[in-house]
SERO-4910 file (N, C-alpha, C, O; in steps of 0.05 Angstrom, whole numbers):
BEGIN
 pado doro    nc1    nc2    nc3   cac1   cac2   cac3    cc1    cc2    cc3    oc1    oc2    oc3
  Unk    A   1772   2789   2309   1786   2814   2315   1814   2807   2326   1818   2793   2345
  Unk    A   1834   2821   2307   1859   2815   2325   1867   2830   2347   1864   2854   2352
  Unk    A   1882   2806   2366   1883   2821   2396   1908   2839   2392   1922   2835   2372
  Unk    A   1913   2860   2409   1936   2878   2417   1955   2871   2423   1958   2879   2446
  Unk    A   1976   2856   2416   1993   2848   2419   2027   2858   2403   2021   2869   2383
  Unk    A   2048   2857   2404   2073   2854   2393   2077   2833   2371   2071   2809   2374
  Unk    A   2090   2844   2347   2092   2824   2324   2122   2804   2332   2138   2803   2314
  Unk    A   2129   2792   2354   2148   2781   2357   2140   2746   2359   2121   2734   2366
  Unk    A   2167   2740   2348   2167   2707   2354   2162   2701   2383   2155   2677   2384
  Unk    A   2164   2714   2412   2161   2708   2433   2129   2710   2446   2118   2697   2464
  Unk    A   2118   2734   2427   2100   2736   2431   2071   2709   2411   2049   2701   2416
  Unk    A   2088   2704   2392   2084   2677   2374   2076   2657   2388   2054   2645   2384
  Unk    A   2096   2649   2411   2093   2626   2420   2085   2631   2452   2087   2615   2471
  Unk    A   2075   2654   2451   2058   2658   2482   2024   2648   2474   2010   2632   2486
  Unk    A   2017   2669   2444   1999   2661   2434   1989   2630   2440   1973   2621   2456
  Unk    A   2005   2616   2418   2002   2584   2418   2002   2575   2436   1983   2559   2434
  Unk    A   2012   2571   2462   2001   2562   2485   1977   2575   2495   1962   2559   2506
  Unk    A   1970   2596   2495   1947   2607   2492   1923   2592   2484   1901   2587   2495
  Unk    A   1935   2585   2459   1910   2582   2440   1901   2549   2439   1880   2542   2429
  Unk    A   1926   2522   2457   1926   2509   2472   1901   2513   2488   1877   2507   2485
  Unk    A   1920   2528   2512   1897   2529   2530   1860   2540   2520   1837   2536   2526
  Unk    A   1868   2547   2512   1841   2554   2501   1820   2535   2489   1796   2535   2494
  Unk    A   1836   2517   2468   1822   2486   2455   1807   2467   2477   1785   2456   2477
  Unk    A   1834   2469   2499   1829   2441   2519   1803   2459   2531   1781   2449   2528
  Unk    A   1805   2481   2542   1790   2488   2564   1763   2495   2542   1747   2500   2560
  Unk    A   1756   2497   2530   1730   2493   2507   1716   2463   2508   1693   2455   2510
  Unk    A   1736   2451   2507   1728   2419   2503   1718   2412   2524   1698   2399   2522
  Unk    A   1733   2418   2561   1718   2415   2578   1697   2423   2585   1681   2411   2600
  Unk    A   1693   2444   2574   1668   2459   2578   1646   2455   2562   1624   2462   2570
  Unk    A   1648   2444   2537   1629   2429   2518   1623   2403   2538   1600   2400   2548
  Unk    A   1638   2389   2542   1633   2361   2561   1629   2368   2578   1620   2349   2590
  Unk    A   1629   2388   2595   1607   2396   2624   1580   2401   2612   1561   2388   2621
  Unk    A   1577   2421   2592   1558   2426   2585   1541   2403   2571   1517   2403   2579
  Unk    A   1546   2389   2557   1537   2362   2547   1528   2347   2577   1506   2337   2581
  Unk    A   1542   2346   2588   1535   2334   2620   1513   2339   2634   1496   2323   2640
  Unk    A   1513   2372   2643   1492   2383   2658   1465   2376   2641   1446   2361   2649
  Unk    A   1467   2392   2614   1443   2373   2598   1440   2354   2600   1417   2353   2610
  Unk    A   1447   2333   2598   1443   2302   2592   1423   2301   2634   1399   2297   2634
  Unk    A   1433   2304   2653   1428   2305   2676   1398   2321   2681   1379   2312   2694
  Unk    A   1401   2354   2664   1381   2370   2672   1351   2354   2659   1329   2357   2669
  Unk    A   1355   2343   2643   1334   2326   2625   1322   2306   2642   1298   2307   2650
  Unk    A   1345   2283   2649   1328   2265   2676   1316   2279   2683   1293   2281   2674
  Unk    A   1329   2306   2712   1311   2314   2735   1291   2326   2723   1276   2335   2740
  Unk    A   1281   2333   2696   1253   2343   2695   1246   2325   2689   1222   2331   2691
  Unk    A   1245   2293   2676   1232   2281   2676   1225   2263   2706   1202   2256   2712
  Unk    A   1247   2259   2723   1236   2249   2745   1223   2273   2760   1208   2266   2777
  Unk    A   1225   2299   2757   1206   2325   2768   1181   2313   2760   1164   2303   2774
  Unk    A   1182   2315   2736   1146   2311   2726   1123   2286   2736   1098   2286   2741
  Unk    A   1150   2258   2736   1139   2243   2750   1122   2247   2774   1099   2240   2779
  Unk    A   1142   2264   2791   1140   2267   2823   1116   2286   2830   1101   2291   2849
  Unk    A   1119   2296   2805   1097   2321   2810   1068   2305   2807   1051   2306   2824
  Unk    A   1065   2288   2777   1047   2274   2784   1030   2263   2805   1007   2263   2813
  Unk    A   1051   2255   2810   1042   2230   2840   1032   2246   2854   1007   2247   2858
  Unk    A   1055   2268   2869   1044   2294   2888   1004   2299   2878    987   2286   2890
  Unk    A   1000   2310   2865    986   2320   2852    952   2304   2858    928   2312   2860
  Unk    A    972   2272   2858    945   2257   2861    938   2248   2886    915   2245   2893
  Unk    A    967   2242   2903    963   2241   2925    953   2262   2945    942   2257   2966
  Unk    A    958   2292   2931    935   2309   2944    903   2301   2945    890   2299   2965
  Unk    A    894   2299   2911    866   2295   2916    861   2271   2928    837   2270   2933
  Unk    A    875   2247   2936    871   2224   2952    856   2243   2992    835   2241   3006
  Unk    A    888   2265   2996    882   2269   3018    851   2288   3024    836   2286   3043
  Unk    A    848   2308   2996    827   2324   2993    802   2309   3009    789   2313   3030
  Unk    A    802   2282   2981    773   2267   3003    768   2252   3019    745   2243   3022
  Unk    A    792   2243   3035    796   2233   3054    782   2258   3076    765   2251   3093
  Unk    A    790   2284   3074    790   2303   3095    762   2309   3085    750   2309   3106
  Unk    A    740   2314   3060    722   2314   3061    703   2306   3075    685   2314   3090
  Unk    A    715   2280   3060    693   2253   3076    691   2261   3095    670   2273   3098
  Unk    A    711   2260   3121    711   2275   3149    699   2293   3150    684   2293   3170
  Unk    A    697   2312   3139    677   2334   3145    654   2337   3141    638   2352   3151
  Unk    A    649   2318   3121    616   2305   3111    602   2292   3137    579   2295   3143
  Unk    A    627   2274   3155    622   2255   3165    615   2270   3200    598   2272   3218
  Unk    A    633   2274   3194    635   2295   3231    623   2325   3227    623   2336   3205
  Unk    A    611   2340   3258    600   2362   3249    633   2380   3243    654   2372   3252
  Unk    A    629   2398   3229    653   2418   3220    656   2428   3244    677   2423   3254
  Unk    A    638   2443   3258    656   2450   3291    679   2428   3302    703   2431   3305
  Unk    A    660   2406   3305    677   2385   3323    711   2385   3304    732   2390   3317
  Unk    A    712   2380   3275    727   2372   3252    749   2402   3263    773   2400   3265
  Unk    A    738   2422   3268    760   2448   3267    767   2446   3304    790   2451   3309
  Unk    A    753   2440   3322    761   2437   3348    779   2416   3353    798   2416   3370
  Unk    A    773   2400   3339    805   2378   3348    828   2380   3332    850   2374   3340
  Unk    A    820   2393   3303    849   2400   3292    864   2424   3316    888   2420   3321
  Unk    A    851   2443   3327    864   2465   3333    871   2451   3358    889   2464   3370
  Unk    A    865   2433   3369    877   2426   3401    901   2404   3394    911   2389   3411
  Unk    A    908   2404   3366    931   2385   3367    960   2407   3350    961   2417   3328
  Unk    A    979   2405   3373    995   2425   3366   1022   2392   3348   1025   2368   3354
  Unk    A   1037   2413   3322   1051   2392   3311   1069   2410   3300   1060   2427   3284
  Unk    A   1099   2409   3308   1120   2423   3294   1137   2410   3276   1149   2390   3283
  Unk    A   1138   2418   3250   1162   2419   3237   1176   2429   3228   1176   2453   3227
  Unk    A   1199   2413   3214   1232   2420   3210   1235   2420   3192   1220   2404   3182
  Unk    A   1252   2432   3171   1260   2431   3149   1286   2423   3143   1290   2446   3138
  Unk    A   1305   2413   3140   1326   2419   3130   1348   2414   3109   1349   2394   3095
  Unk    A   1362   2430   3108   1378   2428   3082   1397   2412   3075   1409   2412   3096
  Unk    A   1409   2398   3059   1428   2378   3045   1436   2387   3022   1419   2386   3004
  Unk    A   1466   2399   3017   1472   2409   3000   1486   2376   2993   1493   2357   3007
  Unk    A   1483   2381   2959   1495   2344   2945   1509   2356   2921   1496   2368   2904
  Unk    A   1535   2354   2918   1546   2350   2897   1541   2347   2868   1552   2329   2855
  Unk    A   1519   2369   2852   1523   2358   2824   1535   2368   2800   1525   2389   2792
  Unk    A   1558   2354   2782   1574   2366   2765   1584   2388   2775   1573   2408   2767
  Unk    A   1601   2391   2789   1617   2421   2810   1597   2432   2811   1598   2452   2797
  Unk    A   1569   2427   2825   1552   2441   2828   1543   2434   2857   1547   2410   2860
  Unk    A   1535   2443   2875   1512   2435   2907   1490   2440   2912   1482   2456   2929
  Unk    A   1471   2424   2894   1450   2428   2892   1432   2416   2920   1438   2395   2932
  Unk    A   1411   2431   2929   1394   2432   2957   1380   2404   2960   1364   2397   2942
  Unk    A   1383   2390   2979   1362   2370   2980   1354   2377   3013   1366   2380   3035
  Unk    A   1317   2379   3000   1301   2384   3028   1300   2359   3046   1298   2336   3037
  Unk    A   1300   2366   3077   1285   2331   3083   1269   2350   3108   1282   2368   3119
  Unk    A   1250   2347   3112   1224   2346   3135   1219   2322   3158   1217   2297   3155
  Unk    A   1218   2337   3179   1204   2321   3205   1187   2335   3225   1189   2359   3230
  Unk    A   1171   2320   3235   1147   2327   3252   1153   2318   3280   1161   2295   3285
  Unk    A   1151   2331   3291   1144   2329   3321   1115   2337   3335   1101   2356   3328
  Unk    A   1110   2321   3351   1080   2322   3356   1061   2296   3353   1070   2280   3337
  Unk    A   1045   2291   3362   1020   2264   3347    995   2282   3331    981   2298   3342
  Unk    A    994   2275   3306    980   2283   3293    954   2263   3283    940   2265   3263
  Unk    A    953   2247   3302    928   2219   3290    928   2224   3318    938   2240   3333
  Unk    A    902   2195   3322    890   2185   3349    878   2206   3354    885   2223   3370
  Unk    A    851   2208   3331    833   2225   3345    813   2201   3348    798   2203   3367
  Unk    A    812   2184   3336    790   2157   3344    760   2174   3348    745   2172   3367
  Unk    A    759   2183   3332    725   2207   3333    704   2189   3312    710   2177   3291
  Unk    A    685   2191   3323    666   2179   3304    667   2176   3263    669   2191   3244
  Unk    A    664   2155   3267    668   2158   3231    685   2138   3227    672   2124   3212
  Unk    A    711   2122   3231    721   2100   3228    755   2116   3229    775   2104   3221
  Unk    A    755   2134   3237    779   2144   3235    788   2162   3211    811   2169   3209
  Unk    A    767   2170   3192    772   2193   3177    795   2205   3177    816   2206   3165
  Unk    A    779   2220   3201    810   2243   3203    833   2243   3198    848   2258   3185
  Unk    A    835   2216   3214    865   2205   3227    876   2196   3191    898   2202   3182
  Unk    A    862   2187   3181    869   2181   3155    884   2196   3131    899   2189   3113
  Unk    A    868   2224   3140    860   2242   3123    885   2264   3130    894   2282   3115
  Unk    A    895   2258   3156    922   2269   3163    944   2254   3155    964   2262   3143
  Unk    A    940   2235   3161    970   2209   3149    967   2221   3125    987   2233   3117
  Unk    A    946   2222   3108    957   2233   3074    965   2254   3073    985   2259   3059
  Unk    A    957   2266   3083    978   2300   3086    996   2302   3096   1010   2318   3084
  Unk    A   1006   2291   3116   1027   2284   3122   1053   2274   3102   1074   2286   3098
  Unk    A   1045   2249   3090   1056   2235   3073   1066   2257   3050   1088   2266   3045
  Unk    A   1046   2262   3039   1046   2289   3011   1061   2307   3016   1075   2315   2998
  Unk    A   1061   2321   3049   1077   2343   3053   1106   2337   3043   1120   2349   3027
  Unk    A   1110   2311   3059   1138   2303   3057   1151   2307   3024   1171   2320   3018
  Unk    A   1134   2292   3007   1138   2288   2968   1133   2332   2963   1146   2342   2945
  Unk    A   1124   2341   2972   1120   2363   2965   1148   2378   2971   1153   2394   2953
  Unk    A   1166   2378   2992   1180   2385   3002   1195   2368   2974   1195   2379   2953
  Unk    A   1203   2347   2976   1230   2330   2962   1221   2341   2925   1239   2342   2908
  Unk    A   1198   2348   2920   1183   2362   2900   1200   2389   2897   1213   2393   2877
  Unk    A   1201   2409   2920   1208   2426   2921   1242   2422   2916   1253   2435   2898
  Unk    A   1255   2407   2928   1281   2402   2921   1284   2403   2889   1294   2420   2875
  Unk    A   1273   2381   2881   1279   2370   2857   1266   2400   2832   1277   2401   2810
  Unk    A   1253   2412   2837   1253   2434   2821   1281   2451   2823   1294   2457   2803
  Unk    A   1289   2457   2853   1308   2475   2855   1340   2465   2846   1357   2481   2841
  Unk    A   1344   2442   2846   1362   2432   2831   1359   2434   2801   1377   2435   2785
  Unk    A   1332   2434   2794   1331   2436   2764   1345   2472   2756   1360   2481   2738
  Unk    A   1332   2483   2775   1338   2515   2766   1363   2521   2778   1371   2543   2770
  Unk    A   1380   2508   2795   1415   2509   2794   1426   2502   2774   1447   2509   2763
  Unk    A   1411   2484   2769   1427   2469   2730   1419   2481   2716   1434   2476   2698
  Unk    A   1402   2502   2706   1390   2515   2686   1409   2541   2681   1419   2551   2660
  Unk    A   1412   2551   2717   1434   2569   2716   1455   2570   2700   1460   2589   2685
  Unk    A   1472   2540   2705   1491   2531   2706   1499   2524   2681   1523   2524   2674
  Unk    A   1473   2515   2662   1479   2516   2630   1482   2533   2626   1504   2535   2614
  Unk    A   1472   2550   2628   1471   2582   2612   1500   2599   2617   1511   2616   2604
  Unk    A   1506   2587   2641   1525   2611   2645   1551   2596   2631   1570   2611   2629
  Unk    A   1554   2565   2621   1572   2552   2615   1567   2557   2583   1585   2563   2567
  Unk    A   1534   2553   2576   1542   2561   2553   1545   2584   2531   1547   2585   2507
  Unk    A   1545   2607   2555   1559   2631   2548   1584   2629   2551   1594   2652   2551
  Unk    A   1599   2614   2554   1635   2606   2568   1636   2592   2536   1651   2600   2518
  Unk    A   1624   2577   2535   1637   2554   2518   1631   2567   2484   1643   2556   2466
  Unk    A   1615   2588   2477   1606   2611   2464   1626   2627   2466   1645   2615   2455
  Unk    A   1633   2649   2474   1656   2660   2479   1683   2647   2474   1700   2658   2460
  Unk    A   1687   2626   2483   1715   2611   2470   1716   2609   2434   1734   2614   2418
  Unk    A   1687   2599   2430   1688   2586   2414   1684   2605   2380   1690   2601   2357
  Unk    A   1670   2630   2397   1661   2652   2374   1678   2673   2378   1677   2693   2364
  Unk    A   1696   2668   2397   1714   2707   2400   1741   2697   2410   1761   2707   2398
  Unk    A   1745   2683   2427   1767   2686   2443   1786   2669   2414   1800   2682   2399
  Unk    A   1784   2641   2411   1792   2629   2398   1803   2636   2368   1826   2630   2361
  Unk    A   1787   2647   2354   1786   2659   2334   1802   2686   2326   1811   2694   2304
  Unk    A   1803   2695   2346   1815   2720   2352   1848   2713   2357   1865   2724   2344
  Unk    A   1853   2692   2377   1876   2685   2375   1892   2682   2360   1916   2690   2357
  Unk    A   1868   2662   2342   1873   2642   2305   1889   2674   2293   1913   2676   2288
  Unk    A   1869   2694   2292   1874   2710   2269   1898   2731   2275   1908   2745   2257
  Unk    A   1907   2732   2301   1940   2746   2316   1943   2731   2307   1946   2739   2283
  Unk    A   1947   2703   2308   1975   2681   2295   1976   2684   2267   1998   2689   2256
  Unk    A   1956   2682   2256   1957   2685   2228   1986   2712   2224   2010   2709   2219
  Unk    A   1970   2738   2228   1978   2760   2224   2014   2763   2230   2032   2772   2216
  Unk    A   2012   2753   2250   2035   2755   2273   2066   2730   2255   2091   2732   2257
  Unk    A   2052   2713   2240   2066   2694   2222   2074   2716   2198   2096   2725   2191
  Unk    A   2052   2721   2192   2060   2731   2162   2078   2757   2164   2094   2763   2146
  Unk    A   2072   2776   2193   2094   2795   2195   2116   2785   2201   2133   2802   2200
  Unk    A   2124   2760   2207   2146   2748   2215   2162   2744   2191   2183   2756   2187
  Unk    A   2152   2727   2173   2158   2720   2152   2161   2748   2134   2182   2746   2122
  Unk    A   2150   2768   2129   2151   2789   2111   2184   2804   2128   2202   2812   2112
  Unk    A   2187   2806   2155   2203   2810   2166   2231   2795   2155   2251   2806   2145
  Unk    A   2229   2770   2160   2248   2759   2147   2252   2762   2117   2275   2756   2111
  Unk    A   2237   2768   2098   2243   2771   2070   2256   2799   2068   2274   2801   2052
  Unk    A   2251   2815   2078   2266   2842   2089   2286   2843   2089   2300   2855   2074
  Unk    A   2293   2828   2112   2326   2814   2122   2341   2805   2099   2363   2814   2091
  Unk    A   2324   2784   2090   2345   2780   2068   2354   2794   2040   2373   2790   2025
  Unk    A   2332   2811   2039   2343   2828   2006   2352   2846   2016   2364   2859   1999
  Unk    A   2353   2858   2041   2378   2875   2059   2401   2868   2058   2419   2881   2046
  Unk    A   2405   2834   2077   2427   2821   2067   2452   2821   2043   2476   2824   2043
  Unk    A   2425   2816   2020   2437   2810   1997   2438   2835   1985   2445   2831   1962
  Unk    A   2434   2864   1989   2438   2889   1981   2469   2899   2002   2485   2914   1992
  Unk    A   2472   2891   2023   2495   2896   2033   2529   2868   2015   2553   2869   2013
  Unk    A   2509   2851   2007   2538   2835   2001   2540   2844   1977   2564   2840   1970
  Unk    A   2527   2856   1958   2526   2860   1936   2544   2887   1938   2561   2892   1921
  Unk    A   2539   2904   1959   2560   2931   1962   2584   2915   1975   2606   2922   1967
  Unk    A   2584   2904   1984   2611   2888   1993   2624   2879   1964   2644   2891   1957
  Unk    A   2617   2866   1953   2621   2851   1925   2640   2877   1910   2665   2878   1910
  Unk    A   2616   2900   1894   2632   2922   1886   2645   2938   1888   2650   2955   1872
  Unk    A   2657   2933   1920   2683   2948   1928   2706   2931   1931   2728   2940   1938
***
């Protein structure tokens, strides 16, 4: 579609820088977009990794805490969890990726959450260090998804950018220049059989 513009030579060469800017700033945006992909691909494959592990290292903690409850009566198993108070923290790390700041979680505990030394060989205490541990991958788990869905954003909305240059803006430019030439040129053929209709009355007088 041609844009609204004036059939002038000034307007000619506003275009073409235009249409400049338009090439380069396409190309960066294909190479961002080439980028964020190439990147968004790792983090779901190191996601999937992580998730794995997560996944197994739960059922590691599952029967660890079983066993304990197999092992110890379930009163005793729920009376010493509830007499051990344990706070944590979350917090946030925004990191730099591709002009992007994507979240990195990190977690800490305050409190003792072992040294229950209760019958059974230390179950419990075991059976908390794994949960513990997992919370932590669950949390960095949680990061690493949420960076995936900032980059997912981040394609999409680039490659509606780089879409738009490439299917409307650009093209559209192309076809004013086109247009905007040939009125130039039809302009000037004008001129001259004007020209040459005035020397020709010059001539016969």
């Amino acid at each position: 579609m041609r844009l609204s513009v004036n059939s002038t030579r000034m307007e000619l060469l506003k275009l073409r820088r235009r249409h400049s800017i338009a090439v380069r700033g396409h190309r960066l945006l294909k190479d961002k977009q080439d980028e964020l992909m190439r990147r968004f691909l790792q983090a779901i494959e190191k996601q999937r990794g992580m998730r794995a592990r997560v996944e197994e290292k739960l059922k590691q903690a599952w029967r660890m805490y079983l066993s304990a409850w197999l092992t110890y009566r379930p009163s005793d198993v729920t009376r010493i969890l509830e007499s051990k108070l344990v706070a944590s923290d979350v917090s946030i790390e925004l990191v730099p990726r591709v002009n992007l700041r994507v979240p990195h979680y990190h977690v800490s505990f305050e409190g003792d959450v072992f040294g229950f030394g209760y019958r059974g060989g230390g179950l419990l205490d075991r059976a908390l260090k794994e949960y513990e541990a997992v919370l932590k991958d669950i949390i960095r788990l949680a990061g690493q998804e949420k960076e995936i869905e900032v980059m997912a954003r981040e394609i999409e909305s680039t490659r509606r950018r780089v879409n738009a240059l490439e299917h409307i803006l650009i093209p559209n430019i192309k076809e004013t220049m086109r247009y905007i030439e040939e009125r130039l040129e039809e302009m000037d053929r004008e001129s001259i059989v004007r020209l040459m209709k005035i020397k020709e009355i010059v001539r016969a007088r």
